[in-house]
N, C-alpha and C positions, 0 to 999 in steps of 0.2 A: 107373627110376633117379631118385632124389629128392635133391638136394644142399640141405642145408643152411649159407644163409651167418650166421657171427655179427659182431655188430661192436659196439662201443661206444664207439670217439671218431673225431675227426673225421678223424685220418687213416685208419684201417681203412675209412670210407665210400668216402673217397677212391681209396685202392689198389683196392678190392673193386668197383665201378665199373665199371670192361671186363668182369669176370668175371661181374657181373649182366646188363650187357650183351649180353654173349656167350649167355649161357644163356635170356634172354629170346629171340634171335635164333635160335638153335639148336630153339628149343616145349620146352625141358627143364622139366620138372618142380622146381621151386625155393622155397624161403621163406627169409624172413627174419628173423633175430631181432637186436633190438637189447638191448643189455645196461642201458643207462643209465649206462655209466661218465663219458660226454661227458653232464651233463642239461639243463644250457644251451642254451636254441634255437638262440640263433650259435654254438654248439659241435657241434651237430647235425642238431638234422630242417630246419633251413636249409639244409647239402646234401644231402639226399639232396630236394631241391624245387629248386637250383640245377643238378644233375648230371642231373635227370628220368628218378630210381630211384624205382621203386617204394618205399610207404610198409611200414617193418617190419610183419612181421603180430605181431608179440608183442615189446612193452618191458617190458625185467623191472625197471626203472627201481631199478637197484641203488644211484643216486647216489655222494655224496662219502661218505668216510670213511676208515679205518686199512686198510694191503692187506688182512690178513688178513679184515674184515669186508667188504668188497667181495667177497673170493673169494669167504666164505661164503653174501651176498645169492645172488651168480651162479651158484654151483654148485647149491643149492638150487632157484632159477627155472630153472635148464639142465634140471638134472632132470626136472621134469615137463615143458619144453617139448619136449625130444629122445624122452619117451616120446609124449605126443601126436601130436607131427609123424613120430614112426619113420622118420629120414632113416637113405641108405644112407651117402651122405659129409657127413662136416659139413667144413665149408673157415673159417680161418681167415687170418687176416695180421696179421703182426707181433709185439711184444711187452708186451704190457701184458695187467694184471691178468685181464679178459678174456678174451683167448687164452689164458692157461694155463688157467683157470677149464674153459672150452670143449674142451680136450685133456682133459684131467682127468676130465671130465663123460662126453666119447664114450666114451674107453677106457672105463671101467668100465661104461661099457652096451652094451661091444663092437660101437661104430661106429668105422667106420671116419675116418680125421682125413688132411685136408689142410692142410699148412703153409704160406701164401704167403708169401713173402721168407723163405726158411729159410737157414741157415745164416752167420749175421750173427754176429760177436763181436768185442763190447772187450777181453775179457780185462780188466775194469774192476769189480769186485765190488764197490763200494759202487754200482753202478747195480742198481737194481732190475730195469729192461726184459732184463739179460744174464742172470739167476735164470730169466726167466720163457721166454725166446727159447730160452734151453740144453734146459731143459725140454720145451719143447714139441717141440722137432725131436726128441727122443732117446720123445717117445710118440705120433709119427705116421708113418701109414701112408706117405703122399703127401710130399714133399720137394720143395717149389719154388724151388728156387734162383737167384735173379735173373744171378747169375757165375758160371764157372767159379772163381772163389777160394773162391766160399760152399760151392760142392758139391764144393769138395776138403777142406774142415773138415769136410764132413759123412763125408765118405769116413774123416776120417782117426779123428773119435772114433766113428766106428763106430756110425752111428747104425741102425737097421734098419729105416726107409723106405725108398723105391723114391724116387731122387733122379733129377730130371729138372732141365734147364737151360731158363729161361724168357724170363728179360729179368725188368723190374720194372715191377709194373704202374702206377706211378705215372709211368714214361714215358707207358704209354697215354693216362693223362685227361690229360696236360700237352697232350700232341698232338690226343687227341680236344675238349677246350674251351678248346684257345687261342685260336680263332677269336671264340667267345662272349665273351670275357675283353675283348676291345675296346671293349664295350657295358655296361663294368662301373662300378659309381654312382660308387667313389672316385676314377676318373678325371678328376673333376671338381674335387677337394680336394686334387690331388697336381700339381704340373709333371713330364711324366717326361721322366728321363732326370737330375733335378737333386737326386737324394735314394738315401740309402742304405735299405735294409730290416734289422730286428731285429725277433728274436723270443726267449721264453728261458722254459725251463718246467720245463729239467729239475729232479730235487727235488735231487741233489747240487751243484746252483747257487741255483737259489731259495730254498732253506730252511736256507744258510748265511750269516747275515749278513755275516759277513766276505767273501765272494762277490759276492753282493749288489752292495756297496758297491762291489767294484772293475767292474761288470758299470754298475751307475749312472754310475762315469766314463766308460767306455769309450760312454756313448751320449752323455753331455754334451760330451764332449771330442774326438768324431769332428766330423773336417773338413766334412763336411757333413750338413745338416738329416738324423733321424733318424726313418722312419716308426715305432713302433712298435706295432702291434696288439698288447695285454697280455693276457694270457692270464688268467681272473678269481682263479686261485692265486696267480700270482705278481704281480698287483696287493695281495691282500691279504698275500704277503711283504713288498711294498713297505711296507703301510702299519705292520707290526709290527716293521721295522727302522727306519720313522720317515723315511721317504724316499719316503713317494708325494707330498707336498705339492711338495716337489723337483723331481720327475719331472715333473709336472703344469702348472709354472709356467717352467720351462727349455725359453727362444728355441728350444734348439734339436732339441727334441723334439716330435713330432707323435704325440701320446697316439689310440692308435684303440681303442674294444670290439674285443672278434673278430669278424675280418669272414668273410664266407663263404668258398668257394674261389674264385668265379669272381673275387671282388676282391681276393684273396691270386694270383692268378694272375694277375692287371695290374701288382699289384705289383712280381713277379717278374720278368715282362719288363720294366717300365720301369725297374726301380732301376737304380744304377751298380753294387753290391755288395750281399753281405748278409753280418749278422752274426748268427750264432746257434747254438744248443746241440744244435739238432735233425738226429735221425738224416735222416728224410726229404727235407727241406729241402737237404741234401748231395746225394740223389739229382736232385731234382726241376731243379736249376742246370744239371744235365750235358744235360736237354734239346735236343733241337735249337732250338726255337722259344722257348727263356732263357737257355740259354751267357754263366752268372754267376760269377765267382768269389767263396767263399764265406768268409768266416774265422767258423773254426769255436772256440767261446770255452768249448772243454773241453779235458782233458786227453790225452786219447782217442776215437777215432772206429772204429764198425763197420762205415764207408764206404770203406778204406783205397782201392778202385778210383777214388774219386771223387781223394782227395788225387793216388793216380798219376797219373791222368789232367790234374793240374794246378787242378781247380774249386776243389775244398774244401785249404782250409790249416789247418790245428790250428794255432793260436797260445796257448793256457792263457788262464788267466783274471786275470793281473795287467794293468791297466789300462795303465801306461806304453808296457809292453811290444807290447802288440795294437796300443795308437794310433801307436807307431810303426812297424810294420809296415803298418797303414793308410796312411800318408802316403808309405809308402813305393812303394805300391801305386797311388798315385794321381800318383804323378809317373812310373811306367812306364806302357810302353804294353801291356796284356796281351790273352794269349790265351791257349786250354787246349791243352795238349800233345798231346791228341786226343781223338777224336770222344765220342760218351755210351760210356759202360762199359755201361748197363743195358737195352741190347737196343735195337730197333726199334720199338718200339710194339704189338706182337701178343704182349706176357704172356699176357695175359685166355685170349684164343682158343688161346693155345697150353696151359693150365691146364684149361680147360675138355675141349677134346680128346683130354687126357690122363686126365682123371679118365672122360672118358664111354666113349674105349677099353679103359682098364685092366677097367670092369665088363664091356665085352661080351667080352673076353677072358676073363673068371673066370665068366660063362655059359657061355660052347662049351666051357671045362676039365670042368663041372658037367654040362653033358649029352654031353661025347663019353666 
């Protein structure tokens, strides 16, 4: 049995983490391929040296560019890596260029495809990530559903994988390197407990000026200092709507590069709040060892467990609006309505187990 895992930004390293884990732990036969959609070292092979994963055995180093031209790099380099490597499973996570790329790629060389975090929807069609996420559940084999709500979506469009209930395995590395996170450099450059977290990448926020703009107040104009590690896109959105100079010299913003996970993950325990656009980031809060509330500065969210459960709040993106729900937030005394929605911490091992049973089950059908 040969799994192959693909990944190419920094959260798929992240997620996929237990899973290489697990399978190193297990003596499975595995490799890895990185795509090159993250090509930034602090966007990538910085964790997979922070998490102490193995180094991709093949970067098809597709870089930046138009989706369509990303796909085409990736599909192209899938090609010959999936016939070289003649993997039985390829395993995937999440929604970006990428993973469909890699769905796309096995089916037609009739491998089989594992979906990690399947079943995720905004119902939000000017996101790209819901094109790519929809797609890919409705061409794999394997169906890893972090919730019972994901794998009743998947139940309900009918998708024809074999859906299994996991947890999410970005609970796992929260839990497996929270301890490591204590010994993390920016702990040195931050007071914790006296700062909020922002982060902001999506392209239907970044690459609308008018967004932008109210996304810039909303970090100048929060009640308290704002860390914000910039993502290198949407620095250079800043600087084409004329507002990185702004960002860079305002008391009350703390400008970081991207930092790794293990100091994105000190962050996250020390902050009071966070602010931002990100799917994972919604999950990553519900933690046991970060139980953050999150205000989430989109319209819509794929996370709907995280808002019931009280973490994450969808506020939109008009500035007066969000900051005063912040203040609002800060003069209550809060907690979440309950525990993590996204499992236990044993995604990984429970993904793993299920992909290594399904095959020895489809041998004894073959030889009985």
């Amino acid at each position: 049995m040969r799994v192959c895992i693909v990944v190419g930004t920094r959260p798929e390293i992240v997620k996929m983490a237990s899973v290489i884990k697990q399978l190193e732990a297990d003596g499975s036969d595995f490799t890895i391929i990185h795509s090159g959609q993250h090509y930034d070292q602090n966007m990538s092979e910085v964790f997979f040296k922070e998490l102490d994963l193995p180094v991709p055995d093949t970067n098809l180093e597709i870089g930046s560019g138009s989706p369509l031209r990303q796909m085409a790099r990736a599909l192209t380099g899938l090609d010959k890596a999936f016939r070289r490597v003649d993997p039985d499973t390829v395993l995937v996570e999440g929604d970006t260029n990428t993973v469909l790329a890699a769905a796309l790629a096995s089916t037609k060389l009739g491998i089989d495809t594992g979906h990690v975090e399947a079943g995720l929807r905004s119902y939000d069609l000017r996101m790209p990530e819901e094109h790519n996420r929809r797609l890919t559940d409705h061409l794999s084999h394997h169906l890893f559903a972090p919730t019972g709500k994901a794998a009743s979506i998947l139940r309900m469009e009918h998708c024809w994988g074999r859906i299994y209930v996991t947890g999410n395995t970005v609970i796992d590395a929260c839990l497996l390197y929270g301890s490591k996170a204590e010994k993390a450099r920016v702990s040195s450059m931050v007071e914790p407990g006296l700062f909020a977290l922002a982060t902001a990448h999506r392209a239907e926020n970044v690459d609308d000026p008018r967004i932008l703009r109210e996304i810039f107040k909303i970090l100048v104009g929060c009640p308290l200092p704002v860390v914000f590690p910039i993502h290198p896109r949407t620095r250079s959105r800043f600087r084409s709507a004329g507002l990185l100079r702004k960002l860079e010299s305002s008391e009350n913003i703390i400008l970081l590069p991207p930092v790794g996970y293990i100091d994105f993950l000190w962050l996250m325990i020390h902050c009071q709040f966070i602010i931002t656009d990100s799917g994972g980031i919604q999950e990553e809060a519900t933690a046991p060892n970060i139980m953050k509330k999150v205000f989430v500065v989109r319209e819509s969210t794929e996370r709907p467990e995280a808002v019931e459960a009280g973490y994450a709040e969808v506020v939109g993106i008009k500035a007066a609006a969000v900051l005063r729900r912040i203040r609002v937030h800060q003069e209550q005394k809060w907690s979440p309505r309950a525990k993590c929605p996204y499992g236990n911490g044993t995604a990984g091992q429970q993904i793993v187990r299920r992909i290594l049973r399904t095959k020895e089950i489809s041998r004894t059908s073959l030889v009985s």
